[in-house]
ZAMI-546504 format. One line per 2 residues: their letters; for each residue x, y, z negated of N, C-alpha, C. Coordinates in steps of 0.02 Angstrom, whole numbers. Atoms other than C-alpha are relative to their C-alpha. Layout:
# residues N
a = X Y Z X Y Z X Y Z ~ ...
//
This chain:
# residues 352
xx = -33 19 -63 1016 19 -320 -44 -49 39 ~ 63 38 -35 933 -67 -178 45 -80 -12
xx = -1 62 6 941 -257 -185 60 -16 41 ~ -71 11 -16 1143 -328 -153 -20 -46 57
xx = 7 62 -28 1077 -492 -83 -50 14 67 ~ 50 2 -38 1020 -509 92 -45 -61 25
xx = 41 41 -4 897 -627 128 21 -18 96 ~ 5 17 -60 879 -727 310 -21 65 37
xx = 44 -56 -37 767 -604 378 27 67 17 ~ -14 -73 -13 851 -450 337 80 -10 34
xx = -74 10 -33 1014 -529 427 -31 9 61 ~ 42 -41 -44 897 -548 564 -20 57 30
xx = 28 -101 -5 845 -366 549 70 27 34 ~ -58 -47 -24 1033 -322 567 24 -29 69
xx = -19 37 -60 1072 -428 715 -37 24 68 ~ 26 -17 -53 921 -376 803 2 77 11
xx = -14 -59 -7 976 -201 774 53 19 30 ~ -70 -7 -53 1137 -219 884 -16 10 66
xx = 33 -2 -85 1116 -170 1073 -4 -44 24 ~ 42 59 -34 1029 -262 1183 8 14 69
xx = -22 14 -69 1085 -312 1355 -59 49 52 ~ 59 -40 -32 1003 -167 1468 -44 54 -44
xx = 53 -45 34 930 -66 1330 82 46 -58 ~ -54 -61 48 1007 100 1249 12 -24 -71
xx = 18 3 66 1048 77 1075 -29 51 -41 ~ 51 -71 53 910 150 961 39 17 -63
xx = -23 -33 54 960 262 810 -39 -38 -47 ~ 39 37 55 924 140 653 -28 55 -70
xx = 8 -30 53 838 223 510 -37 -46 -55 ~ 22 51 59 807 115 349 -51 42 -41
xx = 73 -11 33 638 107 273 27 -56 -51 ~ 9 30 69 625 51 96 -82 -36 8
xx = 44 27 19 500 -89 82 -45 -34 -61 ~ 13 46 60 441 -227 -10 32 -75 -34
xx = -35 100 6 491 -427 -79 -3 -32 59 ~ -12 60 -38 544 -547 33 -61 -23 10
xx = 49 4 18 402 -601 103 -90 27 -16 ~ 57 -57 1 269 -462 91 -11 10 83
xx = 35 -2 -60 161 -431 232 27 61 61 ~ -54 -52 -17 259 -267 285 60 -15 12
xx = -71 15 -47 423 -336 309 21 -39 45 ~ -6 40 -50 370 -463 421 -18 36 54
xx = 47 -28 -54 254 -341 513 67 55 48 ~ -32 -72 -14 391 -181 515 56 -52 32
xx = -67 25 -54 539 -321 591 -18 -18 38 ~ 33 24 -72 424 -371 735 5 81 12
xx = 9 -75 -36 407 -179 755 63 30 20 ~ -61 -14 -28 600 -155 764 29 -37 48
xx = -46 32 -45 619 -262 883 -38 2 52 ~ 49 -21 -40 484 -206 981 29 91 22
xx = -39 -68 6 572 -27 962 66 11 40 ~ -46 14 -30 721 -103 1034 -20 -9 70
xx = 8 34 -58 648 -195 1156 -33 63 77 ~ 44 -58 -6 543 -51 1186 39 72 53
xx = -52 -51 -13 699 80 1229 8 65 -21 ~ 28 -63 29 609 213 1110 96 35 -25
xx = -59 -21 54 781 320 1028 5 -17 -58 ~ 7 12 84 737 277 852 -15 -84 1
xx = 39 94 23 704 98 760 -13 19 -75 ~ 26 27 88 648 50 571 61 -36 8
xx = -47 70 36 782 -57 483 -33 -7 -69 ~ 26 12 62 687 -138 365 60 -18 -58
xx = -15 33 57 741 -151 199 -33 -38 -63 ~ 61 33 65 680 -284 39 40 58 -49
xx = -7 -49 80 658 -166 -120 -47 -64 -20 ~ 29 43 64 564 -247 -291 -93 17 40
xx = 60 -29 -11 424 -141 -217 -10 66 7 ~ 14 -84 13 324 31 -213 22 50 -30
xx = -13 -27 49 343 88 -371 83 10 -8 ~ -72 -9 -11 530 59 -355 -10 57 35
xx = -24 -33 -44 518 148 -207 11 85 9 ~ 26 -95 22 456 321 -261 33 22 -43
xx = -39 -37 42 583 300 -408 80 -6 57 ~ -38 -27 -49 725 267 -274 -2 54 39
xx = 9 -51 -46 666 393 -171 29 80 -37 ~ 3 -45 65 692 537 -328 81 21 16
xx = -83 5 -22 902 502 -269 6 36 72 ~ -30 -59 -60 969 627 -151 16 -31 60
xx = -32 18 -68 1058 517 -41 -45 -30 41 ~ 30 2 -43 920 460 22 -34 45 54
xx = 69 -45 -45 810 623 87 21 20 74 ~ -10 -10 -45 894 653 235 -7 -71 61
xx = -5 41 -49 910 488 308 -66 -77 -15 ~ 50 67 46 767 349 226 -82 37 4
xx = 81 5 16 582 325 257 -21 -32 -43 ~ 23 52 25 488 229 145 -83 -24 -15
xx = 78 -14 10 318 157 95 -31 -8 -48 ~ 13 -36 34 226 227 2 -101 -16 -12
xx = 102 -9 -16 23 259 -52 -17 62 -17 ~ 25 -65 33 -61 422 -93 8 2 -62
xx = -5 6 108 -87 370 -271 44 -18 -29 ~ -67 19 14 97 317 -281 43 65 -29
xx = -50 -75 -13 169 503 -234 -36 48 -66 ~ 37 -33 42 28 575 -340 2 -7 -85
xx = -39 22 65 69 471 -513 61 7 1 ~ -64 -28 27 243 512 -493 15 53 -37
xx = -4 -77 39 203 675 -565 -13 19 -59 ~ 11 0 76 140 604 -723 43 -43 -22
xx = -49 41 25 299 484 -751 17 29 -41 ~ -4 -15 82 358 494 -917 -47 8 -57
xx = 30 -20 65 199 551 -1015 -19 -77 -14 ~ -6 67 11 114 435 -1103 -45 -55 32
xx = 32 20 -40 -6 370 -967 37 -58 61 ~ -22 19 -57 120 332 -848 59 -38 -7
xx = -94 17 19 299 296 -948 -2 -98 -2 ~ -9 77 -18 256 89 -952 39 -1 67
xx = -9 38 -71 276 101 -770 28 58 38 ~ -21 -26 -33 338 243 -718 60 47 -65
xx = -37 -22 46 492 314 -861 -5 59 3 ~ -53 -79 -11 562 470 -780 -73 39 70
xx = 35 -50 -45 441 617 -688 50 -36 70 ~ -21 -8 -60 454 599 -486 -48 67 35
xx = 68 -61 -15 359 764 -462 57 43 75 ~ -31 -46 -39 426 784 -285 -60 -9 68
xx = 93 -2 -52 283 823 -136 44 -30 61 ~ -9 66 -53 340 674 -17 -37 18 52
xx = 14 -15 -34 296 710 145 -28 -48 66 ~ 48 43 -18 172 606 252 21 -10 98
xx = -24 -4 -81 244 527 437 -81 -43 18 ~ 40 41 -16 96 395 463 -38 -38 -54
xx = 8 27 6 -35 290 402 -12 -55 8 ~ 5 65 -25 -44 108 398 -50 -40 -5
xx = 41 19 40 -163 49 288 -30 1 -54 ~ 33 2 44 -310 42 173 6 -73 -38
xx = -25 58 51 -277 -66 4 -58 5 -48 ~ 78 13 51 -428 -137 -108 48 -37 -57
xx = -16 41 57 -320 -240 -236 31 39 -59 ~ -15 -33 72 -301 -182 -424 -82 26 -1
xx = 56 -50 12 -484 -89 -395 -56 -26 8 ~ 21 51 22 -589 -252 -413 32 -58 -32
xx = -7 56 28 -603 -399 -502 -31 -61 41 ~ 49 69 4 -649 -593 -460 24 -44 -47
xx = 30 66 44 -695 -744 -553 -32 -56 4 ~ 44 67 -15 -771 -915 -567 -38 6 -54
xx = 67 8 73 -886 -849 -717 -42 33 17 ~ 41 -48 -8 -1044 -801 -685 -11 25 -41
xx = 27 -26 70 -1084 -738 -859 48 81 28 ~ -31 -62 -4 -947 -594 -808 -27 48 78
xx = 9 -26 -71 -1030 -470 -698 3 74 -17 ~ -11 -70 -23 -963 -301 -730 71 11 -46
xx = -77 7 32 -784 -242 -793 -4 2 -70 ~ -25 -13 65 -825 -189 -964 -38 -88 -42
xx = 12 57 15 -896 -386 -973 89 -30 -23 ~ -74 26 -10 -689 -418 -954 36 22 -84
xx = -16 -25 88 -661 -333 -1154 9 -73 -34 ~ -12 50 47 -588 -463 -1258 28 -75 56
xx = -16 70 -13 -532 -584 -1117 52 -13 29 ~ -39 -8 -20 -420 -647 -1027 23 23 70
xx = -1 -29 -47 -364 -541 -881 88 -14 22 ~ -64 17 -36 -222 -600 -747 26 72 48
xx = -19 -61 -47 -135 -439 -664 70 -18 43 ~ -67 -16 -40 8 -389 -529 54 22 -66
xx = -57 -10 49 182 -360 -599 -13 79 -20 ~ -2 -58 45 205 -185 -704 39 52 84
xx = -24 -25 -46 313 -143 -555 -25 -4 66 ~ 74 2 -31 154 -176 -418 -27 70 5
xx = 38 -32 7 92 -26 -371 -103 -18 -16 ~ 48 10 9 -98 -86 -328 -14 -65 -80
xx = 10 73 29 -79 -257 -408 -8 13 -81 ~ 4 -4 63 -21 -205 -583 -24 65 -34
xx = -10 -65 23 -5 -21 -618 -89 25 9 ~ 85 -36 2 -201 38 -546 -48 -43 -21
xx = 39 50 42 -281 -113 -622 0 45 -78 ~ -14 -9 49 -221 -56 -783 -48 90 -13
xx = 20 -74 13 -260 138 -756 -85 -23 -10 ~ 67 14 4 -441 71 -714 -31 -33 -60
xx = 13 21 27 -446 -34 -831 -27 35 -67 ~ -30 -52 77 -405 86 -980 -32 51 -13
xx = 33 -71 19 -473 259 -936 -59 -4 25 ~ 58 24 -21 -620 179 -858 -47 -42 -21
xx = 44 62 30 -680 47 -972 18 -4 -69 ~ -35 23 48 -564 64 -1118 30 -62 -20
xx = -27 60 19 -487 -94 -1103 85 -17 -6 ~ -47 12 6 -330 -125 -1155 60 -54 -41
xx = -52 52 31 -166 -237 -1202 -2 -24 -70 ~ 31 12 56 -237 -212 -1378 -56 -12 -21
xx = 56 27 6 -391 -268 -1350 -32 -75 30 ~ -17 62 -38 -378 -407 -1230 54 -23 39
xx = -66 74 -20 -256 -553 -1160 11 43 74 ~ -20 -5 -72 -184 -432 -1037 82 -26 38
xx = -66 10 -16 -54 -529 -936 15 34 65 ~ -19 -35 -47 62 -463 -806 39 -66 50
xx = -43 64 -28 140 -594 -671 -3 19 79 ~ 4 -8 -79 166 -606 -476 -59 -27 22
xx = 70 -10 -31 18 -614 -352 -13 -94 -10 ~ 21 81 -31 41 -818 -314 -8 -30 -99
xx = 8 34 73 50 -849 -523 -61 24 -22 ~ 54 -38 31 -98 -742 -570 -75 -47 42
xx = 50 37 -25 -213 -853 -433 4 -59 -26 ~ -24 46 6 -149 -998 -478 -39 -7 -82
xx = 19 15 67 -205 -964 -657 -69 0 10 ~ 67 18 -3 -358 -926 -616 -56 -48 50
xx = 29 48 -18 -393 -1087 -509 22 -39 -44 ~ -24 39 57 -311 -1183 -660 -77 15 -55
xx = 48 -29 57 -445 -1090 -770 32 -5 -58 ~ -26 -17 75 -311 -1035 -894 -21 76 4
xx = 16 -67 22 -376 -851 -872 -76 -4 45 ~ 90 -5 -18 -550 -772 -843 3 41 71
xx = -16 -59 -68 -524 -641 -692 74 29 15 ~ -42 -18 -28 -398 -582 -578 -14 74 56
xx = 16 -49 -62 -359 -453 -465 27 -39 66 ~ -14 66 -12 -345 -528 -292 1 81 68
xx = -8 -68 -72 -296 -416 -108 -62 -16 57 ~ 15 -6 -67 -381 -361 48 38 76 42
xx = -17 -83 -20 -340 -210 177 -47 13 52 ~ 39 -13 -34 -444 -130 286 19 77 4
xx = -29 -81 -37 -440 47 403 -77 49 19 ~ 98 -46 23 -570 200 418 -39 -14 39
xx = 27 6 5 -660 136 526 -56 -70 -23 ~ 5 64 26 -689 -9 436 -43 -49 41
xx = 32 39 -49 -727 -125 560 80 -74 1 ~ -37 33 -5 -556 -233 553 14 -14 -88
xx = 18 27 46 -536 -333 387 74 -35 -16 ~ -62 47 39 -355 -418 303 -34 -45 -48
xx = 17 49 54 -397 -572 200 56 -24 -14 ~ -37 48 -11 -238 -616 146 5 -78 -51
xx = -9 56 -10 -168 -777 88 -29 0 -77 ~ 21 6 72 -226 -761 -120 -57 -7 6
xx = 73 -11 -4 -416 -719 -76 -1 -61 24 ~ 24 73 -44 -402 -883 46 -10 -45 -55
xx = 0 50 45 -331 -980 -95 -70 1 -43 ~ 36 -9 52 -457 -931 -211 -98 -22 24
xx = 95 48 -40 -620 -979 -90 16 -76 16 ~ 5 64 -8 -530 -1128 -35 -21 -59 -64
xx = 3 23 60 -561 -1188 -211 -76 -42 14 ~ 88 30 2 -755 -1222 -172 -43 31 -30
xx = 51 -20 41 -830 -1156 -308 -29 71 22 ~ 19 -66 -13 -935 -1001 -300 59 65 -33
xx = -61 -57 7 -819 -841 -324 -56 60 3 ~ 58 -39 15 -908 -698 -401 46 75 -38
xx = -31 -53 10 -836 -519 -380 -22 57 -40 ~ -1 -56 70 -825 -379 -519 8 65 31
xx = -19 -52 -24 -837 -203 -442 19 75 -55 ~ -8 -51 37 -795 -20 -502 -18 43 8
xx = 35 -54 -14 -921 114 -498 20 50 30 ~ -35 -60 -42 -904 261 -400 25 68 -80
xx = -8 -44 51 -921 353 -565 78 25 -55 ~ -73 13 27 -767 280 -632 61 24 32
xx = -32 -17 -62 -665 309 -471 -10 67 -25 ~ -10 -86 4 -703 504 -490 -4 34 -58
xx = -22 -19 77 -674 501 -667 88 -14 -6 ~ -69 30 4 -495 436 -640 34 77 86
xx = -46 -33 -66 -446 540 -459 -5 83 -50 ~ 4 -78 35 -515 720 -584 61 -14 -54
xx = -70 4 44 -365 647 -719 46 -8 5 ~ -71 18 -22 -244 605 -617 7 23 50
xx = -1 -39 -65 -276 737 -477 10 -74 69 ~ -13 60 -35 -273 563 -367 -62 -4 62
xx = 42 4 -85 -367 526 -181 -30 -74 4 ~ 46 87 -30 -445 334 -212 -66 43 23
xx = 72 -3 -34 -589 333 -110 -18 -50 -3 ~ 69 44 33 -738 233 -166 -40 -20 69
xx = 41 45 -30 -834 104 -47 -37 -42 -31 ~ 42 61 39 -960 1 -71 9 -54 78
xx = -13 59 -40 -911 -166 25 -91 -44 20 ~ 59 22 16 -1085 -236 108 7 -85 -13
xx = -9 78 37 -1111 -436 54 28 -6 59 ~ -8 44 -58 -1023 -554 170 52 16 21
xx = -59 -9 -35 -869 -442 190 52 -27 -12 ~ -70 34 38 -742 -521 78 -18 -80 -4
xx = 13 75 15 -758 -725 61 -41 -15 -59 ~ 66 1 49 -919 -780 -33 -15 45 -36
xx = 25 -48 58 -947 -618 -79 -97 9 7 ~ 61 -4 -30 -1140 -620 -78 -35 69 -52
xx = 38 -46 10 -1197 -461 -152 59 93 27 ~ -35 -73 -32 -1146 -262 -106 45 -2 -57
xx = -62 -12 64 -957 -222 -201 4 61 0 ~ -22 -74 -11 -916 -47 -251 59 -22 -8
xx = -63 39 12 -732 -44 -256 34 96 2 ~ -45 -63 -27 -593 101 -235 57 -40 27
xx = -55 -11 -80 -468 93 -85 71 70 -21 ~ -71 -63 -16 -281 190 -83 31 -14 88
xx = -19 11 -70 -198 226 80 66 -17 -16 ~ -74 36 -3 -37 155 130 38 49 41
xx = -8 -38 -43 70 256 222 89 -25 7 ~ -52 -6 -4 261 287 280 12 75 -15
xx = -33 -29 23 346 420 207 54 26 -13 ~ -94 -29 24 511 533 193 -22 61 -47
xx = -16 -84 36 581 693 104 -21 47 30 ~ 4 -42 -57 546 851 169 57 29 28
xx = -92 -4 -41 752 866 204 10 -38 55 ~ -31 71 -43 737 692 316 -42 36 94
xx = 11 -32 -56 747 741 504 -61 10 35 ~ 70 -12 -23 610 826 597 2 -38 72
xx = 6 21 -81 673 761 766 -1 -91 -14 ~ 2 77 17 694 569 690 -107 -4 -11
xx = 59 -10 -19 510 610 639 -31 -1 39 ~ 42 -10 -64 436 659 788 19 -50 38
xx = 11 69 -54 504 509 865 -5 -70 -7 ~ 51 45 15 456 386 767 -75 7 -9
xx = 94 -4 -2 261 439 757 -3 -18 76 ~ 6 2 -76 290 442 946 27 -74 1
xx = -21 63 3 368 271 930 -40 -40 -8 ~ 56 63 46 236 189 825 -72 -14 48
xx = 52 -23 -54 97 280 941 3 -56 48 ~ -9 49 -34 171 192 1082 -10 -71 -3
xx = -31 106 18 209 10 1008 -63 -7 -18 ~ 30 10 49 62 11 901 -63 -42 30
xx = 50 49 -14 -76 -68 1017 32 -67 27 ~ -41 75 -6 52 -216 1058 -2 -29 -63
xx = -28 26 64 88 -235 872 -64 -32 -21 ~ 61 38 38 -99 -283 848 -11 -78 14
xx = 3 79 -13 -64 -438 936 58 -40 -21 ~ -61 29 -8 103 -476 877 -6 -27 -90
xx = -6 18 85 70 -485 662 -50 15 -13 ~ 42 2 31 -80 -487 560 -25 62 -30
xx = 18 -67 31 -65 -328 470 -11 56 42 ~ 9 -54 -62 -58 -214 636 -67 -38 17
xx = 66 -5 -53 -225 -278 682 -55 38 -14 ~ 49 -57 12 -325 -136 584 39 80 15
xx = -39 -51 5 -181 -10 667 -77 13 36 ~ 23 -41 -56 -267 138 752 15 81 -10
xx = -10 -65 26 -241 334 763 -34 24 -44 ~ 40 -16 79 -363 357 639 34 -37 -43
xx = -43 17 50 -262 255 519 47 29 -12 ~ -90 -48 9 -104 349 555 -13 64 -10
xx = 19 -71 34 -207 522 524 -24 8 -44 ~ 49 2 44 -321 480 408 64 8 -73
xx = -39 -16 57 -267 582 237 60 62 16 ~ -58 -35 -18 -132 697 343 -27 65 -5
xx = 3 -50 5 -140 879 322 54 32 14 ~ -75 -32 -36 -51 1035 379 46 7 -61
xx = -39 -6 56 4 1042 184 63 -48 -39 ~ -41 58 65 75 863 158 51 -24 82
xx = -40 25 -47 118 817 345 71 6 33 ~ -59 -7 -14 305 798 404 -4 67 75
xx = 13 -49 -43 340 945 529 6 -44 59 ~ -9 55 -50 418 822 658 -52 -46 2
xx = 50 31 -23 271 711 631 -68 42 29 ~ 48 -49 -22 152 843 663 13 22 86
xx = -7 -13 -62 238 889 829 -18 -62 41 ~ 12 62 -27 224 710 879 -87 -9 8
xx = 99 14 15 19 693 841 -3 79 33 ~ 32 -51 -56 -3 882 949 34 -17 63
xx = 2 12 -37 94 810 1069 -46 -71 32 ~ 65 72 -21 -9 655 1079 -71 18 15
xx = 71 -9 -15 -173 742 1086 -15 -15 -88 ~ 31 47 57 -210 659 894 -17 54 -49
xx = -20 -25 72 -178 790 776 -82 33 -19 ~ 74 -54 34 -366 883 769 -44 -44 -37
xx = 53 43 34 -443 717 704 44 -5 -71 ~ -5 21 94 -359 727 523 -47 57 -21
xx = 31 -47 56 -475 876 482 -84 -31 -9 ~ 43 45 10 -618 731 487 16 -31 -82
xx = -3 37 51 -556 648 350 28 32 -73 ~ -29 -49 72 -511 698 159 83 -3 0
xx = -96 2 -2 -309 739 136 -10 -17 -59 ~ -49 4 68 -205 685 4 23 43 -27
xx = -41 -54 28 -165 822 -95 63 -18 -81 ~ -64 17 47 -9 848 -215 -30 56 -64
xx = 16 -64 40 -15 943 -397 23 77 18 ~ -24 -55 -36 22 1116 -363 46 13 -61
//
């Protein structure tokens, strides 16, 4: 069940979802997010009220979930597919299909093998698919064997869950081999400016054409420290040893020095996309007018919150195909002119 308790914010959310003096009332549709707090539910309630303000037919009503991984197992429940977006990553929709075996059952129990259907992208996510540190002696992952390693919660998509996959089928490292702990993003930095653990995983986001950059608030902490900070990357080799076992879409960069905070040499890394997401039951005409919604709002929103400032139509195509894309979002991106630039970029594909 989604979370009883509403927080300030999401009272907010409902208040500013009541009509507005001079403006039609928009049709609310609740998106499943993230914690209280997360960079998305601050970003997506400036966007509903921009939606409002806006006079589009449709809005977002944000909602707080635990997270992702929740979200893909909420999503699995009927009563949502008709009326609920949520968000989502490529490699979210794509491990749902191995829930239950024994790869996936820590973190994911019960199969979600359902082909989720793609309205927009938002963003590119780097965290879980490096490492940093204050040791120089550690300079490659399988240096990390035997130590102590700080992760995202179990219920984390990037943070906990693709750390771990990487970790494991990529290096062999595991819970029985080293101090792997699991904790929230602000406890896991915290340890490792304490220097009770050796490496962490730590966020950024960034969009294709990588020219706009997220640093958020963990990476800050972790330079404001002073000391040199000395990042752990993950071969490309590894990356396409993991997307061939888990039929999965990370895409592999190499970060050049200087992009992330004291990073001074080139990072390889792997990247998942972020996206919004429904059923393929959830309306085609709500669809098509939120892509047309977002379209609209979306070069305001770069000045209004932090995380809209790597929006662009290449973010919101990038990964879409005629196989995965919502039909209503698809009408929306040919009526925009947008839709011929997703066959630039690689799709997300589902198992067949």
């Amino acid at each position: 069940m989604l979370m009883r308790s509403m927080s300030r914010l999401m009272l907010l959310a409902v208040l500013l979802a009541l009509p507005v003096a001079g403006h039609t009332q928009s049709k609310a549709i609740p998106v499943l997010l993230c914690p209280f707090g997360c960079g998305p539910m601050a970003g997506d309630t400036i966007l509903m009220n921009q939606m409002i303000q806006s006079g589009v037919p449709i809005t977002l009503l944000p909602q707080e979930t635990p997270g992702y991984m929740y979200n893909v197992r909420e999503m699995a429940n009927e009563k949502h597919w008709k009326r609920t977006v949520f968000a989502t990553e490529d490699t979210i929709i794509q491990l749902g299909f191995w829930g239950g075996s024994p790869e996936l059952k820590e973190f994911l129990p019960k199969k979600v093998d359902i082909k989720f259907q793609l309205l927009y992208g938002e963003a590119w996510w780097g965290q879980g698919k490096f490492f940093v540190t204050y040791d120089p002696d550690l300079k490659t992952v399988a240096d990390l064997k035997g130590k102590r390693i700080s992760l995202g919660l179990r219920g984390q998509s990037d943070w906990g869950v693709y750390s771990r996959l990487f970790l494991q089928h990529g290096y062999g490292i595991t819970p029985d081999n080293t101090d792997i702990r699991h904790m929230t993003p602000g406890a896991l930095t915290q340890q490792l400016i304490d220097g009770t653990t050796d490496a962490v995983v730590t966020p950024f986001g960034t969009e294709p054409n990588l020219k706009a950059w997220l640093i958020p608030g963990p990476l800050r902490q972790l330079e404001a420290v002073g000391k040199p900070l000395y990042y752990i990357g993950i071969e490309q080799s590894v990356v396409d040893a993991l997307n061939k076992k888990f039929g999965t879409t990370w895409l592999h960069l190499t970060l050049p020095a200087g992009t992330l905070p004291k990073q001074t040499a080139p990072l390889p890394l792997a990247v998942n996309r972020g996206f919004k997401a429904a059923h393929p039951d959830f309306s085609a005409d709500n669809a098509y007018e939120l892509v047309k919604a977002v379209a609209k709002i979306g070069p305001k929103m770069k000045e209004l919150h932090p995380l809209w400032q790597i929006w662009s139509p290449e973010l919101m195509l990038h990964g879409l195909s005629e196989d995965n894309v919502h039909p209503g979002a698809k009408r929306a991106y040919l009526e925009l002119g947008w839709w011929d630039k997703h066959t630039q970029y690689p799709a997300v594909t589902y198992p067949q």
